[in-house]
PyMOL Python script that loads the backbone (N, CA, C, O; Angstrom):
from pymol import cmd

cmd.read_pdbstr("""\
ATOM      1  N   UNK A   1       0.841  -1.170   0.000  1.00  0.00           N
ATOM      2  CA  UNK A   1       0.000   0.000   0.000  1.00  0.00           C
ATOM      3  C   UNK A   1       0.889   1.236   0.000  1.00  0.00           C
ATOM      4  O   UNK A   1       1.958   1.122   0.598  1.00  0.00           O
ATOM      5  N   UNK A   2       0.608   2.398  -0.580  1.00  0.00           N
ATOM      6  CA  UNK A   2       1.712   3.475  -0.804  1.00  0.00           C
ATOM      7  C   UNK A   2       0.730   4.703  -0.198  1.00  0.00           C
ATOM      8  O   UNK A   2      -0.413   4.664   0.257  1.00  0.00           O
ATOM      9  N   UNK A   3       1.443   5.532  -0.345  1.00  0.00           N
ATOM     10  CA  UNK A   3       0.960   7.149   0.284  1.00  0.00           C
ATOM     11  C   UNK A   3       0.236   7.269   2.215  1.00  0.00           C
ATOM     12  O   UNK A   3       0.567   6.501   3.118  1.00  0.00           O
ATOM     13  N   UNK A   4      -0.005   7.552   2.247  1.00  0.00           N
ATOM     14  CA  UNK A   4      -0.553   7.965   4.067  1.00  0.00           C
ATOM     15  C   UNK A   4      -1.107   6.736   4.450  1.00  0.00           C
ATOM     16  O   UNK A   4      -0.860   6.460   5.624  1.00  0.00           O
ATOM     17  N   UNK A   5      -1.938   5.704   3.695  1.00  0.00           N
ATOM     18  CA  UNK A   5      -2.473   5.071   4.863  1.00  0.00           C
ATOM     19  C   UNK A   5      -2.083   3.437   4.921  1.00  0.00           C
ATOM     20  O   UNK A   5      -2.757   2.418   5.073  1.00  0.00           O
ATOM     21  N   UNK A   6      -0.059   3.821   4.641  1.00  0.00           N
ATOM     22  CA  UNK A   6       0.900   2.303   4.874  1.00  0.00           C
ATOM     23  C   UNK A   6       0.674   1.806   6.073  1.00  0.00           C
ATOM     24  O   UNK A   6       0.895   2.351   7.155  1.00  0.00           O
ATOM     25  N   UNK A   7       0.148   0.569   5.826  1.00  0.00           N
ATOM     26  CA  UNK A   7       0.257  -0.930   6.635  1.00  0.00           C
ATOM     27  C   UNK A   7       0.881  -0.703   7.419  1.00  0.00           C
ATOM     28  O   UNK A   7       1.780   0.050   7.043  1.00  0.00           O
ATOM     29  N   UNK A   8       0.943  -0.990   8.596  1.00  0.00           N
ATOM     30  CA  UNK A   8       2.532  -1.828   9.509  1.00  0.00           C
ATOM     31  C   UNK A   8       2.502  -2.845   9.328  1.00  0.00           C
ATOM     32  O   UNK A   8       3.455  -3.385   9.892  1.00  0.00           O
ATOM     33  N   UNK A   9       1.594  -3.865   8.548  1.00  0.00           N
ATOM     34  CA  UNK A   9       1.919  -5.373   8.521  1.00  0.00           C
ATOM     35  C   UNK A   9       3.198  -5.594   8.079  1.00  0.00           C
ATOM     36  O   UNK A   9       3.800  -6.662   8.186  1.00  0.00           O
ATOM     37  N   UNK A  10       3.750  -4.255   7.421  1.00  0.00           N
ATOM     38  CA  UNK A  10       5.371  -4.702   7.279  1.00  0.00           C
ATOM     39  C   UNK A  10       6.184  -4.458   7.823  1.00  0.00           C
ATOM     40  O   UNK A  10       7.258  -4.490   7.221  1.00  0.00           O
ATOM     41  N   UNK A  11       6.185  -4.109   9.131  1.00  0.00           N
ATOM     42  CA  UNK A  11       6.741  -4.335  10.398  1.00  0.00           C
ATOM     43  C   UNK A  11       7.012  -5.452  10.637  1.00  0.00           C
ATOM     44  O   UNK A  11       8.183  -5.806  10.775  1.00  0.00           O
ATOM     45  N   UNK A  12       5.913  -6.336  10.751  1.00  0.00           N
ATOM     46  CA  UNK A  12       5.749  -7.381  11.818  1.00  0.00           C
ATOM     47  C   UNK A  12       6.608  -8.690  11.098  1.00  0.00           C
ATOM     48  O   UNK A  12       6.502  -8.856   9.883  1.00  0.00           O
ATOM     49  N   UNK A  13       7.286  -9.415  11.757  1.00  0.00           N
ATOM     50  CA  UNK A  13       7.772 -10.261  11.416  1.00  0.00           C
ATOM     51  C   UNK A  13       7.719 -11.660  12.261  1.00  0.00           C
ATOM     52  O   UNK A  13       7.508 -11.690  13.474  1.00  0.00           O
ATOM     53  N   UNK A  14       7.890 -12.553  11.634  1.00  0.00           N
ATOM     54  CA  UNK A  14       7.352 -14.422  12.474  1.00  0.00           C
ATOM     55  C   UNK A  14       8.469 -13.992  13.478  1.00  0.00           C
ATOM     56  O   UNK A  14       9.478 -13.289  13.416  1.00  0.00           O
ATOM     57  N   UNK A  15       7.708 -14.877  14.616  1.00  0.00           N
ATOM     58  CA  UNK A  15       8.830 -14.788  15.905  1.00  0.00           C
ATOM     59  C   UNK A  15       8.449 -13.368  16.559  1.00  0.00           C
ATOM     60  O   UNK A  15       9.368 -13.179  17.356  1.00  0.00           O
ATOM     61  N   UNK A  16       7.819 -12.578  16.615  1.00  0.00           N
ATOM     62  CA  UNK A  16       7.676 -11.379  17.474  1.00  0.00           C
ATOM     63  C   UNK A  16       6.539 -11.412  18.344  1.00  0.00           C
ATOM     64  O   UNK A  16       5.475 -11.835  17.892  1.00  0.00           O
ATOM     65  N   UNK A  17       6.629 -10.975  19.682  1.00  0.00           N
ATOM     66  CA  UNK A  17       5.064 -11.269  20.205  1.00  0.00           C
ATOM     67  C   UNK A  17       4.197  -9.791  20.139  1.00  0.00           C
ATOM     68  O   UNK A  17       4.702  -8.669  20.120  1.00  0.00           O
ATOM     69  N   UNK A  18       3.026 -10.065  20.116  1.00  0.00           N
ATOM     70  CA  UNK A  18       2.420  -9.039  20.035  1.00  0.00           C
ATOM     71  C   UNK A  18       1.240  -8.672  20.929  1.00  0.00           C
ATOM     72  O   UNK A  18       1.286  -9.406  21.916  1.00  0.00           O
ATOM     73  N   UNK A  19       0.309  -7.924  20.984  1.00  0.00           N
ATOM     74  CA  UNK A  19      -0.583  -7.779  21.455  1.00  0.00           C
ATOM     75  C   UNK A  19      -1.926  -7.175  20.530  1.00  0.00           C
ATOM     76  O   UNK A  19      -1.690  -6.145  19.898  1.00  0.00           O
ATOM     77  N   UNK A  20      -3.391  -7.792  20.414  1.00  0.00           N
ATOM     78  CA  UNK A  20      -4.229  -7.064  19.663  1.00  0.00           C
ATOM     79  C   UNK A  20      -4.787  -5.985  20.607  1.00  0.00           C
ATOM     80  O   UNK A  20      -4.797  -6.251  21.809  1.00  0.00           O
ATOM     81  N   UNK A  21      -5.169  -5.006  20.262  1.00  0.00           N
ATOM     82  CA  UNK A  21      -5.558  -3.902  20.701  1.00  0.00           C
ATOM     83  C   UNK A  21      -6.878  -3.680  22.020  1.00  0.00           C
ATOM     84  O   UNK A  21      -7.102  -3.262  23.155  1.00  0.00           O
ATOM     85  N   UNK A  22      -7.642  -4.534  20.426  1.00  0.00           N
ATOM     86  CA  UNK A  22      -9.000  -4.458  21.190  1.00  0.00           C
ATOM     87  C   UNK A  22      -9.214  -5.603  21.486  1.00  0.00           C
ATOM     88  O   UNK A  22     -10.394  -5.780  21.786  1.00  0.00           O
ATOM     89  N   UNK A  23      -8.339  -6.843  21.561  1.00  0.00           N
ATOM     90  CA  UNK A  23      -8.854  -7.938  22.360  1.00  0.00           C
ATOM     91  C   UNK A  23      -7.577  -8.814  23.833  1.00  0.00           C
ATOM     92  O   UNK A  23      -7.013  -9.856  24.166  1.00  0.00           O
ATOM     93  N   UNK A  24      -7.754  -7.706  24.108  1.00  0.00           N
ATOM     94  CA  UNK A  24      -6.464  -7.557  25.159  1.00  0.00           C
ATOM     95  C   UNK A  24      -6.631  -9.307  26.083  1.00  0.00           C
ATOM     96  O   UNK A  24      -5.615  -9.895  26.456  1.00  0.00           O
ATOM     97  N   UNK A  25      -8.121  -9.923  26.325  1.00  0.00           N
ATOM     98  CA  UNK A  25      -8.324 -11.139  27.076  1.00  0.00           C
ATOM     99  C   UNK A  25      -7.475 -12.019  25.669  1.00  0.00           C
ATOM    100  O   UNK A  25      -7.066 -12.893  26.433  1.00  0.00           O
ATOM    101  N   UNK A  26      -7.133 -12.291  24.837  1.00  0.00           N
ATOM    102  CA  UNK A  26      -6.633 -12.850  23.695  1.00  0.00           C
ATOM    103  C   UNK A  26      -5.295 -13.152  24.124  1.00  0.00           C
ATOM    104  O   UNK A  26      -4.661 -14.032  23.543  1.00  0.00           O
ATOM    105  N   UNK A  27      -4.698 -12.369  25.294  1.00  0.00           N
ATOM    106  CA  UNK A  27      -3.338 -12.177  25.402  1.00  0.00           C
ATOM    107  C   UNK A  27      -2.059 -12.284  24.611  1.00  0.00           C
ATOM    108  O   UNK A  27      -2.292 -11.890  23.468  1.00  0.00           O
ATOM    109  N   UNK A  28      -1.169 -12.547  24.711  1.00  0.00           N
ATOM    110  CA  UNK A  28      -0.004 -12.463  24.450  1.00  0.00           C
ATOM    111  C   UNK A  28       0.142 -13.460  23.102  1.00  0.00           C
ATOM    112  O   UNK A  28      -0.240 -14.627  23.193  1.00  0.00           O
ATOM    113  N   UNK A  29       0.607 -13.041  22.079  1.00  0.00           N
ATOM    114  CA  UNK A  29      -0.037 -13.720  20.724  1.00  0.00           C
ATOM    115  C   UNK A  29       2.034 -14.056  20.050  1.00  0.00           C
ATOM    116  O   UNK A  29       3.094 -13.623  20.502  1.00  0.00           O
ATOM    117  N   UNK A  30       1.847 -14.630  19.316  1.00  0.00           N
ATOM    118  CA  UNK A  30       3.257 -15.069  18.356  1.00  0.00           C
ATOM    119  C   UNK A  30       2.679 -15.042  16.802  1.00  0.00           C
ATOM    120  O   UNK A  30       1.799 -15.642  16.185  1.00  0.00           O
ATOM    121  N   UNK A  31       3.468 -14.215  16.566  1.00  0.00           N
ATOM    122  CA  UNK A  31       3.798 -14.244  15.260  1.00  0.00           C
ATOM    123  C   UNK A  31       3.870 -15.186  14.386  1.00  0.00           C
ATOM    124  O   UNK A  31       5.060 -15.145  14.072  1.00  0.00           O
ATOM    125  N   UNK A  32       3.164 -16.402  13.494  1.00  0.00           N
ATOM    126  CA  UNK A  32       3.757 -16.973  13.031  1.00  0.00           C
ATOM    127  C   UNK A  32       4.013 -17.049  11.309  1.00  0.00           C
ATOM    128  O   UNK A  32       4.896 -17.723  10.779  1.00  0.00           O
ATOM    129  N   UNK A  33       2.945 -16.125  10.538  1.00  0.00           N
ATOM    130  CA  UNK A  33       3.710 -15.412   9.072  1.00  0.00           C
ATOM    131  C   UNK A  33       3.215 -14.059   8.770  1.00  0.00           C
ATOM    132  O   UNK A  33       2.539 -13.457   9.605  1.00  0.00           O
ATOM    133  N   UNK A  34       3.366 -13.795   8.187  1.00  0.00           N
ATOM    134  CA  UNK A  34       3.593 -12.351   7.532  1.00  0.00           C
ATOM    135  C   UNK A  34       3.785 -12.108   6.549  1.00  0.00           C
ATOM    136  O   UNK A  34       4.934 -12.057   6.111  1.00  0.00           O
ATOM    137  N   UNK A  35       2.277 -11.764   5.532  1.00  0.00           N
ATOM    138  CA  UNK A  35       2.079 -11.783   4.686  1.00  0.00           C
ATOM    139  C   UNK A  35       1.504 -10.777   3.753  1.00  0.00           C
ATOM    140  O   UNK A  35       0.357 -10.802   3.307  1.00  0.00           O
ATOM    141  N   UNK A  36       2.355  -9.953   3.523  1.00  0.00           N
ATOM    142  CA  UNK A  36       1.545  -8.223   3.057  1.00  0.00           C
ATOM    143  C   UNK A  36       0.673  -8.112   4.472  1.00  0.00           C
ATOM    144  O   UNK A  36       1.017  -8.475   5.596  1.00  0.00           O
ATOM    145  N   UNK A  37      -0.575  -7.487   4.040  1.00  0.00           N
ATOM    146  CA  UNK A  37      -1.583  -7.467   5.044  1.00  0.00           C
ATOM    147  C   UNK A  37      -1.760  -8.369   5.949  1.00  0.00           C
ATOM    148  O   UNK A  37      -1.850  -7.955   7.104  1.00  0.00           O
ATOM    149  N   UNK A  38      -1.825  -9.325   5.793  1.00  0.00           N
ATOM    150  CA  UNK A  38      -2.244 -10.967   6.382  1.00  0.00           C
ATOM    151  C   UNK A  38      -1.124 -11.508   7.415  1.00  0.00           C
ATOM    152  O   UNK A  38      -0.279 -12.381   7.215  1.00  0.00           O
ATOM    153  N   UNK A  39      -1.342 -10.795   8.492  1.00  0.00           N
ATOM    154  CA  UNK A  39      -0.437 -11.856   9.623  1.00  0.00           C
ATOM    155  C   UNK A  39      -0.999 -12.639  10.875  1.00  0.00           C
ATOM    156  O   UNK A  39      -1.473 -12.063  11.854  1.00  0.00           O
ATOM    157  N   UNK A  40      -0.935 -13.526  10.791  1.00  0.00           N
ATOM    158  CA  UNK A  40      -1.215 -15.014  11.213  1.00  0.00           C
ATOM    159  C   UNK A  40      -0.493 -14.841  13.123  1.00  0.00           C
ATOM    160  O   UNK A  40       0.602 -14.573  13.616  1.00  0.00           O
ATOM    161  N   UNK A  41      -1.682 -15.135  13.570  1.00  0.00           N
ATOM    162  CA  UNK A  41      -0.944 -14.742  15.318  1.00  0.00           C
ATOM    163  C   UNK A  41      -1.383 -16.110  15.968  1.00  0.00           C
ATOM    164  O   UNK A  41      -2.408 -16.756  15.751  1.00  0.00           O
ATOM    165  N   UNK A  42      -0.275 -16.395  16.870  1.00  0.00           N
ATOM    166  CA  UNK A  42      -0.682 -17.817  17.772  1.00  0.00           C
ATOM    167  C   UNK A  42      -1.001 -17.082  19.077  1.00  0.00           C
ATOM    168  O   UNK A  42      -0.133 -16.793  19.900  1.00  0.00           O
ATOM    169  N   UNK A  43      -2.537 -16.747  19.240  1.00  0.00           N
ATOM    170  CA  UNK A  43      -2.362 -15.993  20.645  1.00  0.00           C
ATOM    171  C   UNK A  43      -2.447 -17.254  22.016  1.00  0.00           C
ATOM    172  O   UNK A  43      -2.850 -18.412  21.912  1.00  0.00           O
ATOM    173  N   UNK A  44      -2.016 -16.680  23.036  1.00  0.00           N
ATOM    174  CA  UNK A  44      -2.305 -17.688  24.657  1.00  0.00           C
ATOM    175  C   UNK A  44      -3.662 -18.083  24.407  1.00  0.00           C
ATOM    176  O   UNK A  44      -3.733 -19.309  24.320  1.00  0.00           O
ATOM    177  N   UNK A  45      -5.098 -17.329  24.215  1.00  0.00           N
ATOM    178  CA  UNK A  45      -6.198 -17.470  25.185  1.00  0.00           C
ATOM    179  C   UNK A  45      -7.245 -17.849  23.869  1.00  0.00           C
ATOM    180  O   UNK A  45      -8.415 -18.189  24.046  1.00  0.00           O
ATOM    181  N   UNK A  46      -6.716 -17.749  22.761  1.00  0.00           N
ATOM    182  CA  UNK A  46      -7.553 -17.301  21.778  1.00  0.00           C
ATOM    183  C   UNK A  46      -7.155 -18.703  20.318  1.00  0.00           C
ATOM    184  O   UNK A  46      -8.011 -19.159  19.560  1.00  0.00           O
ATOM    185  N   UNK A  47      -5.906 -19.022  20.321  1.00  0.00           N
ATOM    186  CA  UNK A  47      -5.432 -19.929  19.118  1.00  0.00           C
ATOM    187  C   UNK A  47      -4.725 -18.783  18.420  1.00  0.00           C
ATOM    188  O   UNK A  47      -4.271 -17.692  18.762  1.00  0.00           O
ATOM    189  N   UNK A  48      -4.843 -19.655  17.024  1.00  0.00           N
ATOM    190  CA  UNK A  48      -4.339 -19.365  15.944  1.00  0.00           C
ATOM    191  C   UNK A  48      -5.401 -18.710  15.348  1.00  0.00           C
ATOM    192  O   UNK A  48      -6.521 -19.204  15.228  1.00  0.00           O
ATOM    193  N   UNK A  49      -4.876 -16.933  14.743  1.00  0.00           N
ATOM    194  CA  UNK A  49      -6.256 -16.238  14.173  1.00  0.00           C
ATOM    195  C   UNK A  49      -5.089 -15.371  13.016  1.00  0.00           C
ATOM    196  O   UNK A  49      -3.881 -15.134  12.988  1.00  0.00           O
ATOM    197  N   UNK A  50      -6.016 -15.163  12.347  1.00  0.00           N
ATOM    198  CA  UNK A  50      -5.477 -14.442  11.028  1.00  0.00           C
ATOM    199  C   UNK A  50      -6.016 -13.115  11.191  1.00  0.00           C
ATOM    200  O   UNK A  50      -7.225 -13.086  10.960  1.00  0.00           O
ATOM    201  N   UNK A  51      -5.533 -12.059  11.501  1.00  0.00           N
ATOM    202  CA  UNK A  51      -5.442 -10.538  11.693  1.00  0.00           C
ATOM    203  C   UNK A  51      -5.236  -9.668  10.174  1.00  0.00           C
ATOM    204  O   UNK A  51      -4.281  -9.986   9.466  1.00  0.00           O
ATOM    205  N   UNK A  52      -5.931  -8.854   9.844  1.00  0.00           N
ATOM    206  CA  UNK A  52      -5.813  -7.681   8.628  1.00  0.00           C
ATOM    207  C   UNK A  52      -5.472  -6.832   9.349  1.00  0.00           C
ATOM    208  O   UNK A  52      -6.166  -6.276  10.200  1.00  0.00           O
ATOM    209  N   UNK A  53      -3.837  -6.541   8.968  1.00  0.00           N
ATOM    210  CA  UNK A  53      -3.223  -5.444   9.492  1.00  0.00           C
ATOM    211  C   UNK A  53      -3.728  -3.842   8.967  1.00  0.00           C
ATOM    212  O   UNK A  53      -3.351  -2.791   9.486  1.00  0.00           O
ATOM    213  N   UNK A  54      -4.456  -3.941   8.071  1.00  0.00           N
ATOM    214  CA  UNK A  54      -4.447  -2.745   7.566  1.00  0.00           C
ATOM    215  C   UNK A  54      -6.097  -2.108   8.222  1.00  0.00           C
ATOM    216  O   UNK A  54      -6.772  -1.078   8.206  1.00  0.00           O
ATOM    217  N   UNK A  55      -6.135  -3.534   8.768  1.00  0.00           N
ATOM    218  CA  UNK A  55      -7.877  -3.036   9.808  1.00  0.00           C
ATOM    219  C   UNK A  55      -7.517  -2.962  11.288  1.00  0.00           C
ATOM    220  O   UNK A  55      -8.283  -2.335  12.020  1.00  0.00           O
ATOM    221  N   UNK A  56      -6.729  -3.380  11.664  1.00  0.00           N
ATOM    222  CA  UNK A  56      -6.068  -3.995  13.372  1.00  0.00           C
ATOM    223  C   UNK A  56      -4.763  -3.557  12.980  1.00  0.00           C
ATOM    224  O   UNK A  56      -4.282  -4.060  11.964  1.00  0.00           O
ATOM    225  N   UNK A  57      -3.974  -2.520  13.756  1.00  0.00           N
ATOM    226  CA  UNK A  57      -2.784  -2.679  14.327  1.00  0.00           C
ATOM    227  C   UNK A  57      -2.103  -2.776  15.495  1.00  0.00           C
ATOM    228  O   UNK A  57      -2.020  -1.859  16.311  1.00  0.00           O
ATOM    229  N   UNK A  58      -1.464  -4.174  15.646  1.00  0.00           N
ATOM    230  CA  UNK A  58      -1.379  -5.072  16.740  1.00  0.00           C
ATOM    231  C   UNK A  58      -0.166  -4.057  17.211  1.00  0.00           C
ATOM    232  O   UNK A  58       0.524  -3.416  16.419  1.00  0.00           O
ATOM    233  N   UNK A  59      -0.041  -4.031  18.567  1.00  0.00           N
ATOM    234  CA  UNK A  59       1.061  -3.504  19.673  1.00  0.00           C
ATOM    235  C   UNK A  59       2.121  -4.604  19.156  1.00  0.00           C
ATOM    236  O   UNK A  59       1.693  -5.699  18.790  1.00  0.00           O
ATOM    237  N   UNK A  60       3.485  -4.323  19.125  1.00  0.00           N
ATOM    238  CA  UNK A  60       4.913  -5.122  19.222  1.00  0.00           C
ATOM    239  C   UNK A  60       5.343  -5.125  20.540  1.00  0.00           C
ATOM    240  O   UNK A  60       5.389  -4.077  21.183  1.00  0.00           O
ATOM    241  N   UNK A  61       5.620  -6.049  20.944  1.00  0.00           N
ATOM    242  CA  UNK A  61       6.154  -6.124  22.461  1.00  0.00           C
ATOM    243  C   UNK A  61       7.377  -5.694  22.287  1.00  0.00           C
ATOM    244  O   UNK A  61       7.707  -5.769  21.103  1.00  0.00           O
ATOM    245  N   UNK A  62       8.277  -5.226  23.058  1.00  0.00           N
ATOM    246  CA  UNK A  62       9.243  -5.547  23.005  1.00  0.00           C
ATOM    247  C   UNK A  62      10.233  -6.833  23.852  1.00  0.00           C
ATOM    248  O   UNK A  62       9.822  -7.208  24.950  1.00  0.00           O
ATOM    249  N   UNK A  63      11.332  -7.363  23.362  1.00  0.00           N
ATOM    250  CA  UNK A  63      12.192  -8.305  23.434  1.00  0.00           C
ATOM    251  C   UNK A  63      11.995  -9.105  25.071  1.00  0.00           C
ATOM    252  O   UNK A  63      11.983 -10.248  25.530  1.00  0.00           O
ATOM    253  N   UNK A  64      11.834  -7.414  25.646  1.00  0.00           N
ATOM    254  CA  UNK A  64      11.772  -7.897  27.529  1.00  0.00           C
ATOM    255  C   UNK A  64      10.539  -7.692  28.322  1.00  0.00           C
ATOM    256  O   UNK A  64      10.357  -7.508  29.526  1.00  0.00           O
ATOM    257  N   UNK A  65       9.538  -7.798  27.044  1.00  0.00           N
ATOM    258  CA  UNK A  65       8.022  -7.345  27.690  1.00  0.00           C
ATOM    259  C   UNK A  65       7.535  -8.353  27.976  1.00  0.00           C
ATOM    260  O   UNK A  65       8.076  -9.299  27.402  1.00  0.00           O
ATOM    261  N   UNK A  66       6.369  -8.739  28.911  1.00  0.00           N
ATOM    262  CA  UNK A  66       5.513 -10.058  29.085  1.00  0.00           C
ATOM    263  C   UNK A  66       4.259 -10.242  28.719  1.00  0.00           C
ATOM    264  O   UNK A  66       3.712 -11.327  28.915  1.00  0.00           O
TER     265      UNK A  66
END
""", "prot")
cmd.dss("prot")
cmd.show_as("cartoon", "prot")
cmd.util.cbc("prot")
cmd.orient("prot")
């Protein structure tokens, strides 16, 4: 996607944990592809769900977050 309203799905990369915004009980989610728009999260509470980054942009934890 080009001009003002770029994705961060290209941020996100497999292996990063994240958090969804608005479904915070979902908890603590993994990365597992990343695909243009289309990234694929293994959350704790919730499974495996397929997220549209360009509708949801998920929080990045960082390295030492829980």
């Amino acid at each position: 996607m080009s001009g003002p309203h770029r994705s961060l799905g290209s941020l996100i990369e497999p292996g990063q944990r994240v958090l969804h915004p608005g479904r915070p009980d979902w908890g603590v989610g993994q990365v597992q592809s990343a695909v243009g728009d289309r990234i694929t999260v293994n959350f704790e509470h919730a499974g495996k769900v397929l997220v549209n980054a360009a509708v949801v942009a998920l929080d990045i934890l960082a390295e030492d977050d829980s």
